[in-house]
C-alpha positions as CSV (number, residue, x, y, z in Angstrom):
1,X,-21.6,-106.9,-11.2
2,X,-18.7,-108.3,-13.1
3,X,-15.6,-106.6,-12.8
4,X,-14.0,-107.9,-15.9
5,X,-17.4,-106.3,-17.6
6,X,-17.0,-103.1,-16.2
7,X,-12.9,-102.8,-16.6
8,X,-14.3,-103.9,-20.8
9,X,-17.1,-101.0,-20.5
10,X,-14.6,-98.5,-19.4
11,X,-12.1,-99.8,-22.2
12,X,-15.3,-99.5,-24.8
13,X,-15.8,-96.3,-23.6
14,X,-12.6,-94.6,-24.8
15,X,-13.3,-96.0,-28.1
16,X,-16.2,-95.2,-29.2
17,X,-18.2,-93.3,-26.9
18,X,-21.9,-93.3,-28.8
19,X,-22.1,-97.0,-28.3
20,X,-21.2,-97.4,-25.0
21,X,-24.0,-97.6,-22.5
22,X,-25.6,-100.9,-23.8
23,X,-22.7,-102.6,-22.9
24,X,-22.7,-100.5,-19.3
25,X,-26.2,-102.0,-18.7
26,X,-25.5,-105.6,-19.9
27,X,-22.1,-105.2,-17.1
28,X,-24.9,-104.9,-14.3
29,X,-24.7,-101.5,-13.7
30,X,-27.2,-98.8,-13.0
31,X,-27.8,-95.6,-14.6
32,X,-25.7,-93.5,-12.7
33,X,-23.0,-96.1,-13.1
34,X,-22.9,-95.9,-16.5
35,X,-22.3,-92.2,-16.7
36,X,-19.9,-92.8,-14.1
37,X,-18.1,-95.2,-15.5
38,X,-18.6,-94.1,-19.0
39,X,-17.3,-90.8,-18.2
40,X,-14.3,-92.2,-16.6
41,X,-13.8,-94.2,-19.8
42,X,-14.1,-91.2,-21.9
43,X,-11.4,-89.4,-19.5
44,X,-9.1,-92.2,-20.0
45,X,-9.3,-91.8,-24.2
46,X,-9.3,-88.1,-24.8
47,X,-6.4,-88.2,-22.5
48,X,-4.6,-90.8,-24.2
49,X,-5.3,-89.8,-27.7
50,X,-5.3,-86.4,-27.5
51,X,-1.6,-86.5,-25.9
52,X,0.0,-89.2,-28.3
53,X,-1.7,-87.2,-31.4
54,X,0.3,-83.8,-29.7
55,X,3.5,-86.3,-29.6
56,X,3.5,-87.6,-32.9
57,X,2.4,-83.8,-34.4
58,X,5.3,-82.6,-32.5
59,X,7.7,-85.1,-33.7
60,X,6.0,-84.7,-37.3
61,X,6.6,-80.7,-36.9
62,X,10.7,-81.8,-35.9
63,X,11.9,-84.0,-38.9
64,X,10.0,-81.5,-41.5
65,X,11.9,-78.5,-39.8
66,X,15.2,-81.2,-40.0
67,X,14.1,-82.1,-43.4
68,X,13.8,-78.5,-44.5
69,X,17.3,-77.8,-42.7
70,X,19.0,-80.2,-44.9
71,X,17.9,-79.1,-48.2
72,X,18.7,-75.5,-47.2
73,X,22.2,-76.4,-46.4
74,X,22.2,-79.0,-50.0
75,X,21.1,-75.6,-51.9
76,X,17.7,-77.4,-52.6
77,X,14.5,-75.6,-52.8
78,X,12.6,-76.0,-49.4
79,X,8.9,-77.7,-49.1
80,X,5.9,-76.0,-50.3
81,X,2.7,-76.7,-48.9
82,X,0.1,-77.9,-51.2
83,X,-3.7,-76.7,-50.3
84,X,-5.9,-79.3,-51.3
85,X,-9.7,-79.1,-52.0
86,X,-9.6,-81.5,-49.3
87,X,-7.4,-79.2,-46.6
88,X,-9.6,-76.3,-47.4
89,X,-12.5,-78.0,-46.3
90,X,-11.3,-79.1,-43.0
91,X,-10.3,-75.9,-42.6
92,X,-13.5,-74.1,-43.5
93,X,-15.2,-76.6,-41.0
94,X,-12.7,-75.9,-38.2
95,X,-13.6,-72.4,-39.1
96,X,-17.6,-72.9,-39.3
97,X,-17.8,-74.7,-36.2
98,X,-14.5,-73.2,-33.9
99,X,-13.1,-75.5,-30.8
100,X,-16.6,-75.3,-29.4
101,X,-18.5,-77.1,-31.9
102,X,-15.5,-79.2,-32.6
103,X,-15.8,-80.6,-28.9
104,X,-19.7,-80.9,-28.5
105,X,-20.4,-82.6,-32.1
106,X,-17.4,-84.8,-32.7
107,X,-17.1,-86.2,-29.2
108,X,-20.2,-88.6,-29.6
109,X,-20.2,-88.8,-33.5
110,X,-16.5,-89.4,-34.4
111,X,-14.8,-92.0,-32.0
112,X,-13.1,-90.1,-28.8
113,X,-9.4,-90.9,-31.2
114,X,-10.5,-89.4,-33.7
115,X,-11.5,-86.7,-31.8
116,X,-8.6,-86.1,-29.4
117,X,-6.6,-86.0,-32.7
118,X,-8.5,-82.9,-34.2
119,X,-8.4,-81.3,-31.0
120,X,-4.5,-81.7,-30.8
121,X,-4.0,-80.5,-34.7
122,X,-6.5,-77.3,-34.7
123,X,-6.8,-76.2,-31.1
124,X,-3.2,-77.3,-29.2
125,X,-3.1,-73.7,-28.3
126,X,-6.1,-73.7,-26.3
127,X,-4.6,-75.5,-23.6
128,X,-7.1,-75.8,-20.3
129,X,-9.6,-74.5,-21.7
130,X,-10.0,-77.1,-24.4
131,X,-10.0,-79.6,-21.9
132,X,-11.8,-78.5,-19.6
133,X,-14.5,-78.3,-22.8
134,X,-13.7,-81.9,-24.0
135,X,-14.6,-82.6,-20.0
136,X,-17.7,-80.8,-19.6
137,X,-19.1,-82.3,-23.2
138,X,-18.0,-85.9,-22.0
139,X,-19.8,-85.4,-18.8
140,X,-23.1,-83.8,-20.8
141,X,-22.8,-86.5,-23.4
142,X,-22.6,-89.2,-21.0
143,X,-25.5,-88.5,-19.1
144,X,-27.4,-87.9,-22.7
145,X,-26.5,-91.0,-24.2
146,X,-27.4,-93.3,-20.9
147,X,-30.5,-91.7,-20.5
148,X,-31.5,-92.6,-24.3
149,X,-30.3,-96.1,-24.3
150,X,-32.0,-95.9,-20.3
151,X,-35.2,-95.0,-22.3
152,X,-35.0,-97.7,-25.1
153,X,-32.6,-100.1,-24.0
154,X,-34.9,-102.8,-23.4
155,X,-37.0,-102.2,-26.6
156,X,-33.6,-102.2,-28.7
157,X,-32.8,-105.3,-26.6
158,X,-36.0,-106.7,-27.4
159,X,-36.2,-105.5,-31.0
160,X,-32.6,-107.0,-31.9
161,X,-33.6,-110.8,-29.9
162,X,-36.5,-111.1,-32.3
163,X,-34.7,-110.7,-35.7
């Protein structure tokens, strides 16, 4: 087992977290150490991109509120918020599918940035128990995913060799 391989697997991992486990099993490792490993991965990206995306709302949510200050004092009509068709869908679909949902479809479909960003713009105020969520569906998804690519792995590796 190369080290370098794993350290890129784990790396991988809080990227995109669907495509992962090929790249666990060409690293040398064994089924559990992909989930393992690909869990640990995951960890690492929700973590990171869910708390930068809070950061840069937060900061966002500060110059707007400065913003607004400073035409209030210049006499200036404040901001208006514009509802697109666009907004309104995002919101329906926040709506449709709650934090729930949200957690246990868009962590293996949408990359784990993507994801930690919706969860810090819709569900911030959840606070443990959306991670604890965005945990348990990283662990369920993990084992999931490795046991699929366990399953065809070596048909897929097969399949792409003889195009």
């Amino acid at each position: 087992m190369n080290v370098w391989a794993v350290i890129g697997f784990v790396l991988w991992s809080a990227f995109k977290f669907l495509v992962a486990p090929p790249f666990g099993f060409e690293a040398g490792l064994n089924f559990f150490g992909v989930v393992l490993w690909m869990f640990i991965g995951g960890v690492i990206g929700i973590t990171t991109f869910y708390n930068l995306s809070a950061w840069i709302f937060e900061r966002a949510r500060k110059k707007r509120l400065e913003r607004r200050l400073e035409l209030q004092d210049k006499g200036l009509p404040n901001d208006v918020k514009i509802f697109t068709s666009r907004n309104k869908k995002i919101v329906r679909l926040k709506h449709k599918l709650g934090m729930y949902g949200v957690v246990f479809l868009a962590l293996p479909i949408i990359s784990l940035p993507i994801t930690g960003l919706i969860c810090a713009k819709f569900f911030k105020h959840e606070g443990k128990k959306l991670y604890v969520s965005l945990l348990i569906s990283l662990a369920l998804w993990s084992f999931l995913l490795t046991g699929f690519f366990e399953l065809f792995y070596h048909d897929l590796r097969e399949w792409i060799s003889n195009l």
